[in-house]
C-alpha positions as CSV (number, residue, x, y, z in Angstrom):
1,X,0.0,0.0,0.0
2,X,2.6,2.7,1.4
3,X,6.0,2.2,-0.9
4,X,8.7,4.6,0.5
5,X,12.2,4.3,-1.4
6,X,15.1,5.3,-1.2
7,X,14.1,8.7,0.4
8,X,16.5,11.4,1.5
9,X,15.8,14.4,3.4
10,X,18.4,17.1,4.7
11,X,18.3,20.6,6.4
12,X,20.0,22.6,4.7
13,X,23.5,20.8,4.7
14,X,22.5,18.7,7.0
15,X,21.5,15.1,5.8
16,X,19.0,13.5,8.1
17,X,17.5,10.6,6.1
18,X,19.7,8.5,4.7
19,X,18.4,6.0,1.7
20,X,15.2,5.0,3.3
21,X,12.8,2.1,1.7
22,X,10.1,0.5,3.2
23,X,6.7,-1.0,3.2
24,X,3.3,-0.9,4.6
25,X,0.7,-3.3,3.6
26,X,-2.8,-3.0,3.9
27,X,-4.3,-2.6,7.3
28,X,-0.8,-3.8,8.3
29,X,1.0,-1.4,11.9
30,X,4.5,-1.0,11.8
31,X,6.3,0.9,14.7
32,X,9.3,2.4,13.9
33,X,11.7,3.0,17.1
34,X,14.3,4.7,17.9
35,X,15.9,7.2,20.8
36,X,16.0,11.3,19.9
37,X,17.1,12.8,17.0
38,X,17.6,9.8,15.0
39,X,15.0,10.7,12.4
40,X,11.5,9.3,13.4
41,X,10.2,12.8,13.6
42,X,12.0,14.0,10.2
43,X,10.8,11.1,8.6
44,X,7.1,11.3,9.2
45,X,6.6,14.5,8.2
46,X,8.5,14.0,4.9
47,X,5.8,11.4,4.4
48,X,2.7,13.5,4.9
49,X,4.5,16.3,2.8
50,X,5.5,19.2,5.7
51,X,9.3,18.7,5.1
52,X,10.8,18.0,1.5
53,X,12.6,15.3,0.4
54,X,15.9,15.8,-1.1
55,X,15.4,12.4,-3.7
56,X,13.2,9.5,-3.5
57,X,10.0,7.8,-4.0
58,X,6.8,8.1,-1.8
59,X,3.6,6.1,-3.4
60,X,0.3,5.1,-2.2
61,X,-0.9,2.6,-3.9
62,X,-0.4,3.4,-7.6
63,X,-0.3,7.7,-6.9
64,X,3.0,8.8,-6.4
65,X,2.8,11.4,-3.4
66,X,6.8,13.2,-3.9
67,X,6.1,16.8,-4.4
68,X,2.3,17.1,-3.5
69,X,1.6,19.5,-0.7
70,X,0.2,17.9,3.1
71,X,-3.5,18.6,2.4
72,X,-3.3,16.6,-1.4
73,X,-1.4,14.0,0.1
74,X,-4.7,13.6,2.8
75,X,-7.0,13.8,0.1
76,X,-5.3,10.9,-1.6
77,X,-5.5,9.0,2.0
78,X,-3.0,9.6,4.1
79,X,-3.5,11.0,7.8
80,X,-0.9,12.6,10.1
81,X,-1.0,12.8,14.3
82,X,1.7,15.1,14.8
83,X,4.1,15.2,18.4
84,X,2.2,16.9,20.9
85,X,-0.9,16.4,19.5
86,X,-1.9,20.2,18.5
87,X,-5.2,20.1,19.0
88,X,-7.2,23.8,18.9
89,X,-7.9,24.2,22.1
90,X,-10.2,27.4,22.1
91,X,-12.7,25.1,19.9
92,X,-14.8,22.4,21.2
93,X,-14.4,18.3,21.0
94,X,-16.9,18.3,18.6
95,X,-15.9,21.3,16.3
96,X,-12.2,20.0,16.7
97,X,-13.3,16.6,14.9
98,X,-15.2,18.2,12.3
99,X,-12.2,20.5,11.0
100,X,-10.5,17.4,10.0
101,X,-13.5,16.6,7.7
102,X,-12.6,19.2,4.8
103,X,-11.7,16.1,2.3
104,X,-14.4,13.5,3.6
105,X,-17.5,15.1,3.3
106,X,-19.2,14.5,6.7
107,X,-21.0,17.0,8.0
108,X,-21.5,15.0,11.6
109,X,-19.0,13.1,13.7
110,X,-19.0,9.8,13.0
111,X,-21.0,7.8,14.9
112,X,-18.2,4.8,15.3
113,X,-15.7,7.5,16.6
114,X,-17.7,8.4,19.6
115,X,-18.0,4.3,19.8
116,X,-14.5,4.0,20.4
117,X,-13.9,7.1,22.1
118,X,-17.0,7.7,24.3
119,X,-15.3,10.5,26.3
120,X,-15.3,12.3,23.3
121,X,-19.2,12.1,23.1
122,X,-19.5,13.1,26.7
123,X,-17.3,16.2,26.3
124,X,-18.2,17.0,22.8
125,X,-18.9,20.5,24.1
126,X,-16.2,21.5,26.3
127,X,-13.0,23.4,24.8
128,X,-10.5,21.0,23.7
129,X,-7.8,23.0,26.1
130,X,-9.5,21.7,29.1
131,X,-9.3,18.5,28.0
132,X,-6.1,16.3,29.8
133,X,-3.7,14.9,27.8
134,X,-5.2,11.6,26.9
135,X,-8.0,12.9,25.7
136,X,-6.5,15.2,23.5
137,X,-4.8,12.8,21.7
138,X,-7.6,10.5,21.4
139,X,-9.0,14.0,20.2
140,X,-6.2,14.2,17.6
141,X,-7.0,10.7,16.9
142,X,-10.6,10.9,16.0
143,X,-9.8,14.4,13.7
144,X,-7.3,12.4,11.5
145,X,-9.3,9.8,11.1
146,X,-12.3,11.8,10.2
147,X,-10.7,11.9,7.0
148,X,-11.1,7.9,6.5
149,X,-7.7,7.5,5.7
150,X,-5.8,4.7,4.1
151,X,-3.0,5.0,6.3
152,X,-2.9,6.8,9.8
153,X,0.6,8.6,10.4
154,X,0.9,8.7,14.5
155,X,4.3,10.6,16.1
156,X,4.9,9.5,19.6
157,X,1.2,9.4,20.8
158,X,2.1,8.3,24.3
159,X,4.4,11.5,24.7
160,X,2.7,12.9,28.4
161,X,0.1,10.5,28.4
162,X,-0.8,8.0,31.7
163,X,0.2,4.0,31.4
164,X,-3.1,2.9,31.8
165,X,-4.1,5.2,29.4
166,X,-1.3,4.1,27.0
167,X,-2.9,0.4,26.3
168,X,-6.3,2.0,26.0
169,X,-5.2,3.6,22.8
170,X,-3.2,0.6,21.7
171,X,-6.4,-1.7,21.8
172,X,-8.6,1.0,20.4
173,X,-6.4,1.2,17.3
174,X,-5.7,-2.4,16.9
175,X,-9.6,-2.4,17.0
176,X,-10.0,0.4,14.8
177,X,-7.8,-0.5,11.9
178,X,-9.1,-3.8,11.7
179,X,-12.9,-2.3,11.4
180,X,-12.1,0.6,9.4
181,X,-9.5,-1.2,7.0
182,X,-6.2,1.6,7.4
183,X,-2.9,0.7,8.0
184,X,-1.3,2.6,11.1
185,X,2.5,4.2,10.8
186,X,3.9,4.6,14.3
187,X,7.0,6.6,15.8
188,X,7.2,5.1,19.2
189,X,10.1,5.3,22.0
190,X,7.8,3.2,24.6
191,X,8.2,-0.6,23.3
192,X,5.4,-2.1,25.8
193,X,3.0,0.3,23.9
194,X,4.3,-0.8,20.6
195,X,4.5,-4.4,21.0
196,X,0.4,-4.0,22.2
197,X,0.0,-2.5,18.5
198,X,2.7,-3.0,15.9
199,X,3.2,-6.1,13.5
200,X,6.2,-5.3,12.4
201,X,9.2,-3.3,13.6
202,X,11.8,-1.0,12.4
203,X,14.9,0.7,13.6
204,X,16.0,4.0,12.9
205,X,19.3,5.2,13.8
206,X,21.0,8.2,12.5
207,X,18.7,8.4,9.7
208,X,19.1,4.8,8.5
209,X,16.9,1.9,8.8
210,X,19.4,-0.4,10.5
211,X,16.7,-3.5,12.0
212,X,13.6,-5.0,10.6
213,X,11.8,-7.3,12.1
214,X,8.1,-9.2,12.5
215,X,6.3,-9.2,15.8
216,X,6.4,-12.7,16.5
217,X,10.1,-13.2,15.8
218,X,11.1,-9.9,17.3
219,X,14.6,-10.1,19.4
220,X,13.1,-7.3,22.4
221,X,16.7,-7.1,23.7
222,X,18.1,-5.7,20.4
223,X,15.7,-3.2,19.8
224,X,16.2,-2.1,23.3
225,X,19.7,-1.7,22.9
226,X,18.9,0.7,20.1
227,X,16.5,3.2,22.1
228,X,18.7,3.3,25.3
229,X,21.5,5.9,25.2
């Protein structure tokens, strides 16, 4: 579904992303780890179009994304959670999940998002600011996915967020992407969370993909040695 090859991206003189390829099959969730500054962050957003790449290839399917700006790239069905979650906080739950719905056409919040997030039904009226910190990413959540995206784009959605909290949202998604038919891309430093939702695992350090590896044959050791300084 999601082809990504041999991508590059730099700041200025600066070369972040070294030669990246992967894959992402359909309604497949692939983690990738790795400690600070090694990329994950760069890398996402080169995906859903807010940093450039240098050379490369980013498809979806059969429509190559390189070059199209952030909101084309969500038309064409890809949705992004960005770090921290930026969520408008002087609007309410409800109108918060509606301004993700430019490219969908609903005109009403789902009915299956307040199923999985029933706080979000209960507080549909209060300000997203007052909202704590796991509820505004299940906020952020529910806005993306508004969108019915092919693949949801999520950047270290545990960041502030309460354990028990934590495998809330990693059942809800594993029960979301299996009902709604997306494939979920995941920047993750807290392994418990992404062995509760990823199938497959990735590596990044210094801007390289250096370990891939299934869930079921995944060495936990090894990929901890990687996010441990």
């Amino acid at each position: 579904m999601l082809e990504v090859s041999n991508l590059n991206v730099a700041y200025r003189e600066s070369h972040v992303i070294h030669d990246v390829s992967l894959a992402v099959g359909e309604r497949e969730s692939v983690a990738i780890m790795g400690r600070n500054g090694m990329g994950k962050t760069t890398l996402l957003k080169t995906l859903i179009g807010l940093l450039p790449a240098r050379s490369g290839q980013i498809r979806l399917g059969m429509v190559e994304l390189g070059g199209l700006p952030s909101y084309e790239r969500v038309e064409r069905g890809l949705a992004f959670v960005p770090q921290g979650r930026m969520v408008f906080p002087q609007l309410t739950v409800e109108q918060n999940i509606l301004s993700g719905a430019e490219h969908s056409g609903h005109r009403r919040v789902p009915e299956y998002l307040y199923q999985f997030f029933p706080v979000l039904q209960e507080m549909r009226s209060r300000r997203a600011g007052n909202l704590s910190g796991g509820q505004q990413q299940m906020l952020a959540i529910a806005r993306a996915l508004i969108s019915d995206p092919k693949v949801l784009i999520l950047d270290e959605p545990t960041e502030g967020i309460q354990p028990s909290i934590i495998k809330e949202l990693a059942r809800t998604l594993n029960l979301l992407r299996v009902q709604r038919g997306f494939a979920i891309v995941v920047s993750e430093q807290v392994l418990s969370f992404a062995l509760e939702l990823a199938d497959r695992f990735l590596v990044i350090d210094r801007g390289r993909i250096v370990h891939d590896e299934v869930r079921a044959a995944l060495d936990q050791d090894k990929v901890r040695s990687f996010l441990t300084v």
